[in-house]
BAZANU-342047 format. One record per residue (C-alpha): chain; x, y, z. Coordinates in nm, 4 decimals. Example, Ala and Ser with C-alpha at 12.3 -4.5 7.8 and 13.67 -1.06 7.14 Angstrom:
// residues 2
<node A; <1.2300; -0.4500; 0.7800>>,
<node A; <1.3670; -0.1060; 0.7140>>,
***
This chain:
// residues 215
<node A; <0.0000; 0.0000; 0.0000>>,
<node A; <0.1390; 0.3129; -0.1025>>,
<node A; <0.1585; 0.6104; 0.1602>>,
<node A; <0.0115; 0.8246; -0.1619>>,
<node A; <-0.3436; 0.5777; -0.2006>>,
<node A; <-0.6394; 0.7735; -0.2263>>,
<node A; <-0.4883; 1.1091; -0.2994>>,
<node A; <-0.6204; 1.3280; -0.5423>>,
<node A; <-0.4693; 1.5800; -0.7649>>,
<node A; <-0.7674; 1.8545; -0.8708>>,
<node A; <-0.6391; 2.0844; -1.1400>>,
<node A; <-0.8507; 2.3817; -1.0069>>,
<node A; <-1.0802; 2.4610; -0.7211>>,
<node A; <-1.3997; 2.6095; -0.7980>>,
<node A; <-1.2971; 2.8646; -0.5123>>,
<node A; <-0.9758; 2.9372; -0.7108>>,
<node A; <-1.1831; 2.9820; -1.0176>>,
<node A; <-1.3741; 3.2096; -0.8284>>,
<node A; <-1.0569; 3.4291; -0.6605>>,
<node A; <-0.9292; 3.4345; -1.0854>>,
<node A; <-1.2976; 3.5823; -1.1632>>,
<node A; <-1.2810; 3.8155; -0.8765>>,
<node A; <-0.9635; 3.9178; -0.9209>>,
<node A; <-0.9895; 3.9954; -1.2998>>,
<node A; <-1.3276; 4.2109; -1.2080>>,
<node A; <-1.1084; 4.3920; -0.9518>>,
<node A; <-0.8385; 4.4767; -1.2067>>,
<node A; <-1.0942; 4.5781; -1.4480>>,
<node A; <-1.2547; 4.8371; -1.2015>>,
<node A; <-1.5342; 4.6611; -1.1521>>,
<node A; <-1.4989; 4.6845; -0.7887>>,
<node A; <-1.3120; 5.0140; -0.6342>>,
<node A; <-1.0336; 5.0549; -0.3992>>,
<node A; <-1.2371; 5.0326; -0.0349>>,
<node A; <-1.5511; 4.8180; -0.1864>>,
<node A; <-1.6847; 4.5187; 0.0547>>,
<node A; <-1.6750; 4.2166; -0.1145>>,
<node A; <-2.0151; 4.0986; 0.0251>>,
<node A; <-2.0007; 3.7473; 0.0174>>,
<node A; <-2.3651; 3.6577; 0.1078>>,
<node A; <-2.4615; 3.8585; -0.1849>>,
<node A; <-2.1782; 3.7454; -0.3970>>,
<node A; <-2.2782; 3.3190; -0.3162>>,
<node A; <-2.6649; 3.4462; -0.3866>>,
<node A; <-2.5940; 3.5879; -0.7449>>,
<node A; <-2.3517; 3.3182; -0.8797>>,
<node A; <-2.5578; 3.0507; -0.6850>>,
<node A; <-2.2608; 2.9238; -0.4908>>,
<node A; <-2.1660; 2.8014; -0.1584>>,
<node A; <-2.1356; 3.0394; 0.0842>>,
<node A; <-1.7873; 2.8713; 0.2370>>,
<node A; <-1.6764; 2.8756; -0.1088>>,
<node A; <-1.7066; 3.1715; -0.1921>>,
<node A; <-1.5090; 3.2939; 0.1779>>,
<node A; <-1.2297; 3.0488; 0.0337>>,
<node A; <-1.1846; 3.2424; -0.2710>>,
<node A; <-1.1930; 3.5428; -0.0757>>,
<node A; <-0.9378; 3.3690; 0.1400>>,
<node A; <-0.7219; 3.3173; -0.1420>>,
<node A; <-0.7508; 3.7211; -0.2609>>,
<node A; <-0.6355; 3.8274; 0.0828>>,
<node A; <-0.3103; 3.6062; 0.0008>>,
<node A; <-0.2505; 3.7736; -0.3096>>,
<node A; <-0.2665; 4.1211; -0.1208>>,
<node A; <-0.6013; 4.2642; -0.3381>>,
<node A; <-0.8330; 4.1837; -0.0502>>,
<node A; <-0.7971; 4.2422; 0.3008>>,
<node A; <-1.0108; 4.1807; 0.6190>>,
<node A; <-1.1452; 4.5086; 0.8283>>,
<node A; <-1.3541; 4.4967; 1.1516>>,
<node A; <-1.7177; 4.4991; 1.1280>>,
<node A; <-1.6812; 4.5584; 0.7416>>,
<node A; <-1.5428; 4.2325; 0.6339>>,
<node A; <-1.3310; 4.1869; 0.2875>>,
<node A; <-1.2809; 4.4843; 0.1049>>,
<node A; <-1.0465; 4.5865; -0.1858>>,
<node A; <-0.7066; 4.7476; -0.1040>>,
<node A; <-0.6560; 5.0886; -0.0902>>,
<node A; <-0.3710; 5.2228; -0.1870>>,
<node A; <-0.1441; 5.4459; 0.0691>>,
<node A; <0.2322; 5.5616; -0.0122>>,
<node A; <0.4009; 5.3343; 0.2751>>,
<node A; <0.1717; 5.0112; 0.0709>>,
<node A; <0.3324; 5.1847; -0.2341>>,
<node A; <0.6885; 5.1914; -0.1060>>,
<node A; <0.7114; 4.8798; 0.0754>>,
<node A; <0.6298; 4.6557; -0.2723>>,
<node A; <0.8056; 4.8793; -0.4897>>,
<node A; <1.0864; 4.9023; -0.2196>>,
<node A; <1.1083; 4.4697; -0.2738>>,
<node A; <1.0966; 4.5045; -0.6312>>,
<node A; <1.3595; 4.7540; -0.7112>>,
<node A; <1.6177; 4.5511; -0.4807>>,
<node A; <1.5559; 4.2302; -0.6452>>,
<node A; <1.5770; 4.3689; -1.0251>>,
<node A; <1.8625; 4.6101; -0.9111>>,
<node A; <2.0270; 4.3017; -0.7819>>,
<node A; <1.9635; 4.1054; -1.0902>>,
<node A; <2.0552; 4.3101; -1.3261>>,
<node A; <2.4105; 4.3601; -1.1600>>,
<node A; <2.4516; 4.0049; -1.2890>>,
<node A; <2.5989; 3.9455; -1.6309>>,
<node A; <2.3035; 3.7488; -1.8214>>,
<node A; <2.3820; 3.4264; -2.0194>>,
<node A; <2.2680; 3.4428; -2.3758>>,
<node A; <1.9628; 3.1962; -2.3005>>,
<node A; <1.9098; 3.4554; -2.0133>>,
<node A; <1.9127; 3.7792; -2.2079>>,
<node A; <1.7404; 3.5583; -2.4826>>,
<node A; <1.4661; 3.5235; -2.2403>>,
<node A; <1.4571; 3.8642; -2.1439>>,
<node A; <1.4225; 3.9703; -2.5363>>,
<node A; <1.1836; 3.7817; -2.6027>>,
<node A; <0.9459; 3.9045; -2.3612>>,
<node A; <1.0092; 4.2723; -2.4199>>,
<node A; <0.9410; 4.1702; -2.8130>>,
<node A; <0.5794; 4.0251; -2.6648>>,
<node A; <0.5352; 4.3374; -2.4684>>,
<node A; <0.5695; 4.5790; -2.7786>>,
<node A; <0.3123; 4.3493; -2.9835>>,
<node A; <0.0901; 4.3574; -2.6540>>,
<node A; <0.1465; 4.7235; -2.7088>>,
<node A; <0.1119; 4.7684; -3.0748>>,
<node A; <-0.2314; 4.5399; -3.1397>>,
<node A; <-0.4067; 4.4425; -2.7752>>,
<node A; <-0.3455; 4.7080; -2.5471>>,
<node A; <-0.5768; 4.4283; -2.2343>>,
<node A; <-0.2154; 4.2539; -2.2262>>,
<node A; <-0.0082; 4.5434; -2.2067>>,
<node A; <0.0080; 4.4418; -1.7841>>,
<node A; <0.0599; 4.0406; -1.8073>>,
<node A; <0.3817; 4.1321; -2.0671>>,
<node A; <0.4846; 4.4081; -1.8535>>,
<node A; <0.5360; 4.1536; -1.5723>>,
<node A; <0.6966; 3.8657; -1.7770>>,
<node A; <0.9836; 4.1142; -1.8702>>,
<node A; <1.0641; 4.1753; -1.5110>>,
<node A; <1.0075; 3.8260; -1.4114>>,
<node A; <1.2273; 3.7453; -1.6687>>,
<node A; <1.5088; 3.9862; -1.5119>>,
<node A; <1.4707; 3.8472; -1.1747>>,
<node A; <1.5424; 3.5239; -1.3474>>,
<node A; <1.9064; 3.6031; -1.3965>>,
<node A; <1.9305; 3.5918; -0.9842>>,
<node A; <1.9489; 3.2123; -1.0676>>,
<node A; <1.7145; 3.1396; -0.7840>>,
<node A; <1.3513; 2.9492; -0.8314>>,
<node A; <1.2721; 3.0732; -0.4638>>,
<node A; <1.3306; 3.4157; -0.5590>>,
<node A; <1.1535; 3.3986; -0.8583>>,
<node A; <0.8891; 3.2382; -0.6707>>,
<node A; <0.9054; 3.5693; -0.4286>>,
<node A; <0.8815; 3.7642; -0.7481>>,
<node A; <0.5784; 3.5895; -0.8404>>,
<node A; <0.4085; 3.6371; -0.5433>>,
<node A; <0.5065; 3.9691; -0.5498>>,
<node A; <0.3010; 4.0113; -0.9069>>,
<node A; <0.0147; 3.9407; -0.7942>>,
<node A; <-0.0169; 4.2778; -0.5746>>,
<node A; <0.1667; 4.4912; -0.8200>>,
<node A; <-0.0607; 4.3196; -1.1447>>,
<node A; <-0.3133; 4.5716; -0.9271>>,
<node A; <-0.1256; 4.8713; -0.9421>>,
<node A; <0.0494; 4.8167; -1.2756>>,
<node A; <-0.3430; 4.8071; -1.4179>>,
<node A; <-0.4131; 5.1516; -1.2595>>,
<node A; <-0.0724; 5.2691; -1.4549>>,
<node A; <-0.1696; 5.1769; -1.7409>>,
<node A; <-0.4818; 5.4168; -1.7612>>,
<node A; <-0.1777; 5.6742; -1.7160>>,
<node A; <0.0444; 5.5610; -1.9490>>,
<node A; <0.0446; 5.6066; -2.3133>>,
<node A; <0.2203; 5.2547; -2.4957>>,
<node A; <0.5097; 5.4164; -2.6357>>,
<node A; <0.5838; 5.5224; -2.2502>>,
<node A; <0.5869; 5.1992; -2.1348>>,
<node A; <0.7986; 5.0434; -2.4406>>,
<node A; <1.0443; 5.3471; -2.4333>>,
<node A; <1.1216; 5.3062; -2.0585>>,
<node A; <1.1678; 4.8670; -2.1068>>,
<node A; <1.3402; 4.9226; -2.4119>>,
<node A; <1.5968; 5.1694; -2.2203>>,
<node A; <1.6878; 4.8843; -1.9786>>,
<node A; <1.7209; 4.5712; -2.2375>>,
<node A; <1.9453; 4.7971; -2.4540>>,
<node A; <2.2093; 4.8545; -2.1510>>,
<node A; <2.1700; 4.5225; -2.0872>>,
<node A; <2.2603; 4.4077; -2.4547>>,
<node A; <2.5624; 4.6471; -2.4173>>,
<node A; <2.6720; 4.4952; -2.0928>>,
<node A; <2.6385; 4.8347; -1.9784>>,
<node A; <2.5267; 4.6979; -1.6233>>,
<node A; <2.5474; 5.0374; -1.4456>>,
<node A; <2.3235; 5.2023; -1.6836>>,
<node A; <2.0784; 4.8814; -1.6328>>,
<node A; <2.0920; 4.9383; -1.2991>>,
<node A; <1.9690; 5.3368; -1.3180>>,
<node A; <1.7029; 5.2686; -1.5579>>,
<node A; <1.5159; 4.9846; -1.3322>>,
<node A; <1.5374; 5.2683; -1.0229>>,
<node A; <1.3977; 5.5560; -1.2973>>,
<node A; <1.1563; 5.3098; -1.4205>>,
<node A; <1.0729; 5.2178; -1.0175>>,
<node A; <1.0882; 5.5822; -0.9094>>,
<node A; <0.8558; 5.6890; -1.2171>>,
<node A; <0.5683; 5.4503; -1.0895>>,
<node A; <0.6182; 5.4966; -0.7401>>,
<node A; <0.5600; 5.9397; -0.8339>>,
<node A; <0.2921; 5.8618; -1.0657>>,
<node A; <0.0689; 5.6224; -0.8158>>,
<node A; <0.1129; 5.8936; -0.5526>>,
<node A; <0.0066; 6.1874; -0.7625>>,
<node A; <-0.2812; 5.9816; -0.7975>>,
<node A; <-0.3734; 5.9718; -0.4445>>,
<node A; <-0.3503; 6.3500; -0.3875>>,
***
């Protein structure tokens, strides 16, 4: 008898199906910075489990979108400057650090690649503009060499997916390409200095721009 009998592998949950929805209609605006997520109301319109449907809230609150006040229950994150800082503080280090590092041609192959998906996100559906923003940084914490790292990283996208949507109603698409396209061409030079200053522009631009918008 193995010690592994009777387990189950289930690809998805219908509460993670359920965070994914949630969490798309949050990034689309669909619910505002502040908003209760009102979960009896939420389980009575889909027709779903209560307890499910507090799992998949469960599961936004990991992903930082969602967090739990008294007496008002989930609501949306708000953005303040120290929530600003802090995750843009963690980001900058780790792609500062990175890009210190001389990339192996698979590496900066990588790294191409995904800016050359970002500028035809750019150029012909604007809706992926965000997802391709994120694989090109991913991709530069990749040349830490570290899968917990990049796992950080990850976890790390799935709070700044939130404010990197709010950006993008800022930002025009030849922004966004000019500033990426700054850093891969230092790196392509093995200029690593200059890499270096144009992820903490590129950080310090975001960080003043999502602050101007909270007055």
């Amino acid at each position: 008898m193995s010690a592994l009998d009777g387990l189950e592998v289930r690809r998805t949950t219908t509460a993670q199906q359920l965070a994914d929805g949630l969490s798309e209609r949050i990034m689309a605006g669909a619910f505002g910075p502040g908003d209760r997520l009102r979960e009896s109301a939420i389980a009575a319109e889909l027709g779903v489990a209560r307890n499910t449907i507090r799992e998949a809230v469960r599961i936004l609150e990991l992903t930082g979108l969602v967090r739990y006040e008294v007496n008002r229950g989930a609501v949306v994150i708000a953005p303040t400057r120290e929530k600003i800082e802090a995750l843009y503080t963690a980001r900058e280090r780790l792609e500062t650090a990175a890009l210190a590092r001389t990339p192996r041609p698979e590496q900066l192959e990588a790294i191409t690649n995904a800016f050359d998906a970002l500028v035809e996100a750019a150029e012909n559906d604007g809706s992926q503009i965000v997802d391709r923003d994120l694989a090109f940084h991913q991709a530069i914490v990749a040349l830490l060499d570290s899968t917990r790292l990049d796992e950080f990283f990850a976890g790390l996208t799935k709070e700044l997916r939130f404010y990197l949507t709010v950006l993008s109603k800022q930002e025009t698409p030849d922004e966004v390409i000019a500033e990426h396209r700054a850093i891969l061409d230092a790196l392509r030079l093995g200029d690593r200095d200059t890499a270096v200053a144009e992820i903490r522009a590129h950080v310090d631009v975001s960080v003043k721009r999502l602050n101007a918008m909270l007055g």
